[in-house]
VEXROKE-947547 format. One record per residue (C-alpha): x, y, z; residue in one letter. Coordinates in pm, 1 decimal. Example, Ala and Ser with C-alpha at 12.3 -4.5 7.8 and 13.67 -1.06 7.14 Angstrom:
1230.0 -450.0 780.0 a
1367.0 -106.0 714.0 s
This chain:
-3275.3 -4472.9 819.4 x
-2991.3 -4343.0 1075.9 x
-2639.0 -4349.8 960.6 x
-2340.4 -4278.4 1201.7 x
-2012.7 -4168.4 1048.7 x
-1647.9 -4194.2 1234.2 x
-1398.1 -4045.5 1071.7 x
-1042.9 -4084.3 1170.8 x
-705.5 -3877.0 1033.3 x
-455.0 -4152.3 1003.5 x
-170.7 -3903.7 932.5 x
-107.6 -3526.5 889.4 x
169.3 -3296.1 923.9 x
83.5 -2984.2 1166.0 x
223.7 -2647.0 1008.2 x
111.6 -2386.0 1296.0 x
150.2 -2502.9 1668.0 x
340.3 -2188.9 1909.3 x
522.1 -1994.7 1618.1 x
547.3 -1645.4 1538.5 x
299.7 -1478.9 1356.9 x
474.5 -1271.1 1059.0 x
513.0 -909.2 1052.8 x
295.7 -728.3 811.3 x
628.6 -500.2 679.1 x
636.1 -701.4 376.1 x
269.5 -710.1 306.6 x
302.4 -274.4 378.0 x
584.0 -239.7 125.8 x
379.6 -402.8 -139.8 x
132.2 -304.1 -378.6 x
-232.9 -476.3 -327.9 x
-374.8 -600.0 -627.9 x
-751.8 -635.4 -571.7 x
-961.6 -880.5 -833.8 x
-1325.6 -836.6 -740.1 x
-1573.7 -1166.0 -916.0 x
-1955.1 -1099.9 -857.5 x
-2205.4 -1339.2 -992.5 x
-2493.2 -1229.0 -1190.3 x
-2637.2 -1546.9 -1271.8 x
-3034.0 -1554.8 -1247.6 x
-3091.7 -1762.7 -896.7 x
-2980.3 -1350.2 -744.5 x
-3335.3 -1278.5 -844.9 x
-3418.6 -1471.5 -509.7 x
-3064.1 -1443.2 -342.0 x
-3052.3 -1037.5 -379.6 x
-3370.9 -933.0 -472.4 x
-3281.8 -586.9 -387.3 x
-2947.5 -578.5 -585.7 x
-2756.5 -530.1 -281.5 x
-2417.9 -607.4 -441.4 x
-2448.5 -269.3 -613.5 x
-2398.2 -36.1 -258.6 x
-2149.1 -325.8 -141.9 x
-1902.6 -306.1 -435.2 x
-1924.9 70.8 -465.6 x
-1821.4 22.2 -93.2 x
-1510.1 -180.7 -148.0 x
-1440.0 0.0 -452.6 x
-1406.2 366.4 -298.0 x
-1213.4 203.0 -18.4 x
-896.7 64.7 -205.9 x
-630.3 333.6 -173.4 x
-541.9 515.3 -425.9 x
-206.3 370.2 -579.4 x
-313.6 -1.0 -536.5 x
-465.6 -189.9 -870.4 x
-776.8 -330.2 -847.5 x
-1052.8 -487.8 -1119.5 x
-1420.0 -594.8 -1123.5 x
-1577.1 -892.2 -1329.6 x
-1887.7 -1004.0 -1352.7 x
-2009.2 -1333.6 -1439.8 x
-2288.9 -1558.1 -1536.4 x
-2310.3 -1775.7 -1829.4 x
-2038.5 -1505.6 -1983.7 x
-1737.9 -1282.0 -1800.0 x
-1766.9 -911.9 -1843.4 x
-1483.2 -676.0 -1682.3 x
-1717.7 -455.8 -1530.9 x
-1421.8 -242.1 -1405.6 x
-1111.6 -203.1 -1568.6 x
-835.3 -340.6 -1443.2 x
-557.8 -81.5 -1339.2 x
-353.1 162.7 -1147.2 x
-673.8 307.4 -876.0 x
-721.4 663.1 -898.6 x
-963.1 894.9 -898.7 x
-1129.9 837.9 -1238.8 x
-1099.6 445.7 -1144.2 x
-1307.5 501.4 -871.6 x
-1533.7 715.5 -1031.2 x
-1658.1 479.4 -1322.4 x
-1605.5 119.1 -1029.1 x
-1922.9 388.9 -840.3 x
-2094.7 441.7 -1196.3 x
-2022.7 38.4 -1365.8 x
-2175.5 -59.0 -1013.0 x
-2509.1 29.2 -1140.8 x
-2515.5 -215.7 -1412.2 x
-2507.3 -534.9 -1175.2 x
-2821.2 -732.3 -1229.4 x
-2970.6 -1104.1 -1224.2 x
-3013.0 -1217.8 -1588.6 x
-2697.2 -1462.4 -1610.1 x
-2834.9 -1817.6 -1744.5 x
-2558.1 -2029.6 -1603.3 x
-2308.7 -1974.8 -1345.0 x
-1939.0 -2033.5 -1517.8 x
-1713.0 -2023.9 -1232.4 x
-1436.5 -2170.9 -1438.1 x
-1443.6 -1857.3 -1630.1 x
-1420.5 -1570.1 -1469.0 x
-1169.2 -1722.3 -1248.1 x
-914.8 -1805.3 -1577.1 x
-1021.8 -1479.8 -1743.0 x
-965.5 -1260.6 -1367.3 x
-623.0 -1415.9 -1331.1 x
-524.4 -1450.9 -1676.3 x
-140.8 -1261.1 -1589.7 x
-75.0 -1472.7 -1267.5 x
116.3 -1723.5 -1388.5 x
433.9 -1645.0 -1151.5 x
474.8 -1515.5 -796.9 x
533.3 -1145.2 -794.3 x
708.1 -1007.9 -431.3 x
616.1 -665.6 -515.2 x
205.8 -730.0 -501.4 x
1.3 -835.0 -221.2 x
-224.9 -1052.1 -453.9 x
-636.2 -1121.9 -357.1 x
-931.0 -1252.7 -497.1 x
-1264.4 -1124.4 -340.2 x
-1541.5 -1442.7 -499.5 x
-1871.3 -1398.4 -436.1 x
-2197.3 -1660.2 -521.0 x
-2493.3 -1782.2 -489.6 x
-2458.1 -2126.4 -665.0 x
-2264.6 -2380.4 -857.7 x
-2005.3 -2479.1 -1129.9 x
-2256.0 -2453.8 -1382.7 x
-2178.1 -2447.3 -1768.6 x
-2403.8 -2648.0 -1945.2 x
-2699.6 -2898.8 -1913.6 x
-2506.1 -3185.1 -2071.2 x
-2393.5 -3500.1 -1877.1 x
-2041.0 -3473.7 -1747.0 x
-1964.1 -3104.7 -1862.3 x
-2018.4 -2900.0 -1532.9 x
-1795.4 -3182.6 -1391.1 x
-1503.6 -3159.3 -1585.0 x
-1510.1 -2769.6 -1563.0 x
-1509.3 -2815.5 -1159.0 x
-1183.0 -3017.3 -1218.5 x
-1036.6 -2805.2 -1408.1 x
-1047.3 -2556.6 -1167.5 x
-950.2 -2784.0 -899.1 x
-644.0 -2878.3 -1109.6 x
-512.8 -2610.6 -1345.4 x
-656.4 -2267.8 -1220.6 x
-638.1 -2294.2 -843.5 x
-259.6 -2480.5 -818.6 x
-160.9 -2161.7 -1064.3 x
-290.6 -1895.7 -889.5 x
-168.3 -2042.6 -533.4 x
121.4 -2107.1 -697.7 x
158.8 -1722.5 -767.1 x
118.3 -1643.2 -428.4 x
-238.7 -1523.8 -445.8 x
-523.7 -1566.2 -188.3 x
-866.3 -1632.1 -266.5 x
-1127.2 -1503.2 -54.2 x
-1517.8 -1638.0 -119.2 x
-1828.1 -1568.0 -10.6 x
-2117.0 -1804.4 -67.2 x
-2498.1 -1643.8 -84.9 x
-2716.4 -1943.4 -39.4 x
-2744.3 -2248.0 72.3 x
-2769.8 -2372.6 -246.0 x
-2375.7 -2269.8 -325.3 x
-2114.6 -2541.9 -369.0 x
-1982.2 -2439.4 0.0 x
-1741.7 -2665.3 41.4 x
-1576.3 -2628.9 -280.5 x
-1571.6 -2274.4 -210.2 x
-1381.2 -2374.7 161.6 x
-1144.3 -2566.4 -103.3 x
-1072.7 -2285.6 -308.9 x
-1030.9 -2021.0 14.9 x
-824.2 -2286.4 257.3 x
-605.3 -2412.0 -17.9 x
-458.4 -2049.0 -60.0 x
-481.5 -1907.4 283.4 x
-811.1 -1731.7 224.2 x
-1110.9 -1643.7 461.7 x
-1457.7 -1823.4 348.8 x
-1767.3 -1613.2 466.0 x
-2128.4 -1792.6 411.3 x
-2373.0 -1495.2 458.8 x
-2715.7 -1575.7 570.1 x
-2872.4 -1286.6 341.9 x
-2754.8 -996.5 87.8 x
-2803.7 -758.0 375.3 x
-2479.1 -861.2 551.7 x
-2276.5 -807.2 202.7 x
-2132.6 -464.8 227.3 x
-1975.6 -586.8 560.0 x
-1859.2 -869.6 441.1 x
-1694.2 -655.5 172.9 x
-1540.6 -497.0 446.9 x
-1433.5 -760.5 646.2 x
-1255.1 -863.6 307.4 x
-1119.0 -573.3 234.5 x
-945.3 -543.6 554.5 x
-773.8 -860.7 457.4 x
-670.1 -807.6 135.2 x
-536.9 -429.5 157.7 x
-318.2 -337.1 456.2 x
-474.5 56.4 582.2 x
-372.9 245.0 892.8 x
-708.7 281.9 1129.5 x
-770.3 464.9 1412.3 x
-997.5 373.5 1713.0 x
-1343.3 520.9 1706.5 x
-1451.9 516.3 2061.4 x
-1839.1 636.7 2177.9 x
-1838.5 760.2 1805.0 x
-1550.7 983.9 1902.6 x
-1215.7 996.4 1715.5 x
-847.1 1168.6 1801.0 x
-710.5 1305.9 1457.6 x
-356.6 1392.6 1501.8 x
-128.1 1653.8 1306.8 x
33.5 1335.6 1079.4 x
-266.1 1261.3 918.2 x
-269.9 1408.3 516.1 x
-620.4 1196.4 468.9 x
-925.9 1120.7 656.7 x
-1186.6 856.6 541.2 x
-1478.2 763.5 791.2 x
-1718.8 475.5 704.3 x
-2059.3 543.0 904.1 x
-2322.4 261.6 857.5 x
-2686.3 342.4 913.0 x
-2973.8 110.7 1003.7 x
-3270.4 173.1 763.9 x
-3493.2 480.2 893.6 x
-3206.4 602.5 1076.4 x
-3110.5 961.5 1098.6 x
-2855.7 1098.3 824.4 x
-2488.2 1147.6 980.7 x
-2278.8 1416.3 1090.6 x
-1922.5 1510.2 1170.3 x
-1866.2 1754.9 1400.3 x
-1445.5 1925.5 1374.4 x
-1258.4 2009.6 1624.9 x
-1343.3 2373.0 1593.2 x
-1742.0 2270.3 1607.3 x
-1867.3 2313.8 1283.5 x
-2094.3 2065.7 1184.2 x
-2127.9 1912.2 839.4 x
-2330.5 1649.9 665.8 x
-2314.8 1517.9 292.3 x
-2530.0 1841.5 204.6 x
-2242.8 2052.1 305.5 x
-2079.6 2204.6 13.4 x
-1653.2 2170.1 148.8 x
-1372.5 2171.3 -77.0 x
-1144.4 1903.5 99.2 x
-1498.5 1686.3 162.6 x
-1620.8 1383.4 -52.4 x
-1941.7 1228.6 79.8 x
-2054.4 957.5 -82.8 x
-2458.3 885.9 76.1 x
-2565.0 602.3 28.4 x
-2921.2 466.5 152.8 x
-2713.1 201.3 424.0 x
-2419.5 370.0 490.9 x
-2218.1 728.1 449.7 x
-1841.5 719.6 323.5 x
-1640.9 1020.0 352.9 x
-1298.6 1146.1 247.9 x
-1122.6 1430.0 444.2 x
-836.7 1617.3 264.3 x
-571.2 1732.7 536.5 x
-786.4 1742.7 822.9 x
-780.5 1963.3 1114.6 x
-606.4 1807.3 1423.8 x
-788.8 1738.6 1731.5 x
-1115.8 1541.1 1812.2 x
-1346.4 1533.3 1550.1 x
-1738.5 1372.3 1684.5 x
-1954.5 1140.1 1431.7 x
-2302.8 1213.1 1519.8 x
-2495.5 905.1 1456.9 x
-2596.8 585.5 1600.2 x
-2301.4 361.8 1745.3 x
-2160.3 47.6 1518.2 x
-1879.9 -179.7 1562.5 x
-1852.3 -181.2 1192.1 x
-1789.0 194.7 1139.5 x
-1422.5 283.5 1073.3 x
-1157.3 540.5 1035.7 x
-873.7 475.6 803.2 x
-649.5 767.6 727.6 x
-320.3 860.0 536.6 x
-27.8 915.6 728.3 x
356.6 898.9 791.4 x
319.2 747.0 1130.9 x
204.2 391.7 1106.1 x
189.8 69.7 1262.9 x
362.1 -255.5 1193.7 x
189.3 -533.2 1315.0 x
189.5 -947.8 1302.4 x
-22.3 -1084.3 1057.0 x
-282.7 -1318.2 1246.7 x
-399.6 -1605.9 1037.0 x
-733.5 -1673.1 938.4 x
-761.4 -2060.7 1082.1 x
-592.7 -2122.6 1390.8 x
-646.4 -2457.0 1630.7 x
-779.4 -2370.8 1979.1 x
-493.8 -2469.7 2174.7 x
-189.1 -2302.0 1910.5 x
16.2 -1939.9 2070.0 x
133.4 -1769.6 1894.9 x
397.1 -1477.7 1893.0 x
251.4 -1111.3 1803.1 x
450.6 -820.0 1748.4 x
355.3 -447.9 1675.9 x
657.5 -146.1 1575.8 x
563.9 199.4 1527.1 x
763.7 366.7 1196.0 x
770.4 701.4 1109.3 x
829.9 792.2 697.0 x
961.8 439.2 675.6 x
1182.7 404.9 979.4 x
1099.6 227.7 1291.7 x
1029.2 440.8 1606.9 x
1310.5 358.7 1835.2 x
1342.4 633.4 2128.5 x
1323.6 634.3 2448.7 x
1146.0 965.9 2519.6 x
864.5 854.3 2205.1 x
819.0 499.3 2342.3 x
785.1 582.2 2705.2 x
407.4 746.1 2614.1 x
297.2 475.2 2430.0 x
64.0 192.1 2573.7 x
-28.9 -108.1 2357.7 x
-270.7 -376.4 2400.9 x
-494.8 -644.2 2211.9 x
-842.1 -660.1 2204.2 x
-1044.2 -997.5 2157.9 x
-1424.0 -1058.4 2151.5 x
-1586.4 -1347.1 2016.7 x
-1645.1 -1707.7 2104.2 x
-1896.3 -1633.4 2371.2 x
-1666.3 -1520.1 2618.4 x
-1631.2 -1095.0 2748.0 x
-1357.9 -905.8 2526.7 x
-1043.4 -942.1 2686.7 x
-736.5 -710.1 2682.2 x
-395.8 -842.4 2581.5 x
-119.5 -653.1 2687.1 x
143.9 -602.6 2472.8 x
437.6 -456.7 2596.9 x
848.7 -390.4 2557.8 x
993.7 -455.8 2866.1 x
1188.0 -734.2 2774.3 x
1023.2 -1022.8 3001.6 x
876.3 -1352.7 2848.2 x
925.3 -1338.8 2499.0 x
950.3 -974.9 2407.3 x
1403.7 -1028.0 2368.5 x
1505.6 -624.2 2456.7 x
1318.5 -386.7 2690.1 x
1264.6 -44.4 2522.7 x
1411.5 -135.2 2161.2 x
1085.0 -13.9 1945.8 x
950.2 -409.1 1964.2 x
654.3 -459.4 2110.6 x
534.8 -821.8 2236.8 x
247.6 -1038.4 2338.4 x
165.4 -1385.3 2295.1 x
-182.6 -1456.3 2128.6 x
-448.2 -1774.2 2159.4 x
-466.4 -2056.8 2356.9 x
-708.8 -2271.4 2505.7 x
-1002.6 -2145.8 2291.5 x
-1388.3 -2210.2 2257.2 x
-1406.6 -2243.8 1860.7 x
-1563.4 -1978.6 1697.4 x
-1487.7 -1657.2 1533.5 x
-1285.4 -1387.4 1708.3 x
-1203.7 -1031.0 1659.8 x
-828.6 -869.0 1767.3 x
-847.0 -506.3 1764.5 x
-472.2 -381.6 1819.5 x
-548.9 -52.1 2020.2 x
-195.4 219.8 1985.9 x
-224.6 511.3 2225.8 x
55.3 781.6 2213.0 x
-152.4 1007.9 2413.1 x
-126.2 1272.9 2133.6 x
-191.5 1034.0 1886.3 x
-416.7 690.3 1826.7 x
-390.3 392.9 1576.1 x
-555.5 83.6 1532.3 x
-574.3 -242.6 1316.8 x
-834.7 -486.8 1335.2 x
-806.6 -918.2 1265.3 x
-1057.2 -1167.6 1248.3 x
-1004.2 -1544.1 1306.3 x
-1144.7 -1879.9 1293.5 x
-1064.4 -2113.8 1613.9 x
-1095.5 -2414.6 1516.6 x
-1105.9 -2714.0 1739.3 x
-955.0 -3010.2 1385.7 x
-731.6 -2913.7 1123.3 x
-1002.1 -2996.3 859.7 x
-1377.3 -2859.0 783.2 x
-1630.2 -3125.9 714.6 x
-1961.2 -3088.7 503.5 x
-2212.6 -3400.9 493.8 x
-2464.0 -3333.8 221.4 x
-2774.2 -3523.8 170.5 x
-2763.9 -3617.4 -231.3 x
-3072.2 -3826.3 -217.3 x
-3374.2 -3894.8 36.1 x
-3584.6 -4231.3 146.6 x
-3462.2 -4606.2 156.1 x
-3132.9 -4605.5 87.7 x
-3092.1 -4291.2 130.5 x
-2719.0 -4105.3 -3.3 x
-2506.2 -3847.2 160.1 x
-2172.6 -3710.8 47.8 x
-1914.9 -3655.2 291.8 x
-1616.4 -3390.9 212.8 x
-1330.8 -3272.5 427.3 x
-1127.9 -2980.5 298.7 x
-797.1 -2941.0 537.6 x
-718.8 -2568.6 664.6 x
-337.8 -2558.1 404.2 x
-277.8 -2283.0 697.3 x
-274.1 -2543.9 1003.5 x
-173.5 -2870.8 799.7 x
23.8 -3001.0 491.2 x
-269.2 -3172.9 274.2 x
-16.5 -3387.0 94.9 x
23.5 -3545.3 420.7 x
-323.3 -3606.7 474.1 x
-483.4 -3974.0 506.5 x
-795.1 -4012.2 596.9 x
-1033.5 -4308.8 725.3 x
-1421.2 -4341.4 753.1 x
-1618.8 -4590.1 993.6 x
-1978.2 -4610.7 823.5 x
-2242.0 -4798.3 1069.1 x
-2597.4 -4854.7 1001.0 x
-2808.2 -4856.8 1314.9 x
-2865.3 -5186.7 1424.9 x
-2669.8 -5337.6 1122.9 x
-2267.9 -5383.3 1014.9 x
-2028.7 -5131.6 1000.6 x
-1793.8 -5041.0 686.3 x
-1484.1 -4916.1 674.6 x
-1321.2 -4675.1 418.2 x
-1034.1 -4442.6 266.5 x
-1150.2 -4161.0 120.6 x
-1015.4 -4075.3 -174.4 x
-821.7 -3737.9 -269.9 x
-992.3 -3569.6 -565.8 x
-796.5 -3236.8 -619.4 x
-485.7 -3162.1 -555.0 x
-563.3 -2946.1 -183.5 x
-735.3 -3283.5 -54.5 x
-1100.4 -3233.3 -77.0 x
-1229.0 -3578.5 -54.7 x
């Protein structure tokens, strides 16, 4: 039995077509608050055999600055706060690395509804002093309880109540779905409705990078470029962290200095934490010499250098969802202890470009310049311009934003979803044979289009038989329907 399925957007209000992408000061003058939910219900027995979600969180964990807030709960039939949630500090980080161990499988249900009222209990308001994220990760389900109905109703409660609060105060939701048994598109709901990025991982294996990938989006960190495992540490830097993966069987890391001592996490260093782990090496550099410091191990476009510094970047924010034809208006500023970089005899050494790989084509180098031509307004003035998509295969892209000051580098990293309609459809297959059942659901991108102003229409034609038309219904309040 062969069905085909037309489906036609009667109206919709376009949000993001050739506008300016915003500049992350606001984000950088806020605090991040991180809220970390990792399912522990028993289908991770087959999802994670391995219990990989204990090296990714201690990943995340050590990574959130120190300064920012940050919490961990698990879940399964009941929420426990793994990790406190507080002020991150040493001792925070600490007992996140410890309370990591304790993740396991022996959840009997999977209560969604939960841990997300429980995580978010004190956002009830927007807050412009936090940078507010959610980092969601499961395997499976809203699933409370074997009685008719009841796993229903808690689905639209969270549809209803807890998601329109926590968008409401300003929040973003970031998920990540470990099987293909997970409730993906009401996880796309719950990410697209508050400007989040939805990650489907084929395996546990690809979790601590996910983490990363996540991380990146939810706490703003100043980065410089690793090239042919190579690094330029300049005399600004108070703080150097390096995050080294390593393929299994792979030799342990290195770092060589600038002065060409070698060390490796056996190395006994005052100003050196090494945290080594059996996938990956993190370590933390207290006031680091200046110069060019050499990672010996095997190159990965995943291994990063974040540092502490007075001399940052100010970039656009990219979105997560953009549509293949939208441009959009990027801007980068240098600032120095809080002021932007404005002379002459600074600016004329620096050289700024963009990045992008993905989508099947060869990375391609933006320029981005301040020579006040096209739409960058003042040549020389500390603003520095480029404009950013258009015309793109859909798929998932990378912009690296490379800063070279020839005695200094920087670099921040974005990843985005081109897509080629402003909503993401999932056809399920509820029930085999003759008549067979699928459900169709369409959750609109809230970043590209307004879903209030969303109609939809459905063409339904059985081969060789009569067509039927419909309007799909809205059933929560972001438009999955």
């Amino acid at each position: 039995m062969t069905f085909r399925l037309i489906v036609l957007f009667a109206t919709g209000l376009w949000i993001t077509v050739s506008v300016a992408a915003d500049m992350g000061a606001d984000q950088a003058s806020q605090h991040s608050d991180v809220r970390v939910l990792i399912d522990i219900s028993g289908s991770m027995k087959d999802n994670d055999p391995n219990n990989l979600r204990i090296p990714a969180l201690r990943l995340i964990t050590q990574l959130i600055p120190e300064g920012q807030e940050a919490g961990v709960w698990t879940f399964g039939q009941y929420v426990n706060m793994l990790v406190k949630h507080g002020e991150v500090d040493g001792a925070w980080k600490e007992q996140a690395y410890q309370a990591a161990g304790e993740i396991n499988s022996k959840g009997l249900f999977t209560n969604i509804e939960a841990v997300l009222e429980t995580s978010t209990w004190d956002w009830n308001k927007p807050d412009d002093s936090a940078n507010r994220s959610i980092i969601f990760l499961t395997d499976g389900v809203v699933d409370v309880s074997k009685a008719p109905g009841v796993n229903d109703e808690a689905r639209d409660r969270i549809l209803h109540q807890i998601l329109p609060r926590v968008k409401a105060a300003g929040a973003t939701i970031h998920t990540i779905a470990l099987s293909d048994d997970a409730d993906k598109a009401f996880l796309r709901q719950l990410s697209s409705t508050t400007a989040g990025w939805n990650e489907v991982a084929k395996d546990a294996s690809q979790l601590e990078r996910i983490f990363l990938k996540l991380f990146e989006k939810s706490v703003p960190v100043e980065t410089l470029p690793l090239t042919d495992n190579r690094v330029l540490v300049d005399d600004s830097i108070r703080e150097l962290t390096l995050l080294i993966f390593r393929k299994p069987g792979s030799q342990n890391a290195a770092l060589q200095t600038p002065a060409g001592e070698k060390i490796d996490f056996r190395s006994e260093k005052e100003n050196v934490r090494w945290r080594h782990e059996e996938r990956y090496d993190l370590i933390t550099i207290d006031a680091p010499m200046a110069g060019e410091w050499c990672v010996d191990a095997e190159l990965d476009p995943d291994n990063r250098v974040m540092v502490v510094t007075d001399l940052k970047v100010r970039a656009s924010r990219l979105p997560n969802v953009m549509m293949a034809e939208d441009v959009m208006s990027y801007y980068v500023e240098l600032e120095e202890e809080g002021e932007v970089i404005r002379k002459p005899e600074f600016l004329d050494f620096v050289h700024i470009s963009l990045a992008r790989s993905g989508g099947g084509e060869q990375q391609k180098r933006i320029p981005v310049k301040d020579d006040g031509e096209d739409i960058d307004r003042r040549a020389r003035d500390g603003r520095f311009s480029a404009k950013v998509g258009g015309q793109l295969i859909p798929g998932d892209y990378e912009y690296e934003l490379l800063v070279d000051g020839m005695t200094f580098k920087r670099s921040k990293r974005d990843t985005v979803k081109v897509v080629d309609k402003p909503v993401a459809v999932t056809v399920k297959e509820e029930q085999a044979g003759d008549p067979a059942r699928y459900s169709l659901t369409l959750v609109p991108f809230a970043e590209l289009i307004k879903p209030d102003s969303l109609l939809i229409d459905a063409t339904v034609a059985k081969q060789g038989g009569a067509t039927t038309s419909v309007t799909i219904p809205r059933t929560g309040p972001s438009s999955v329907v």
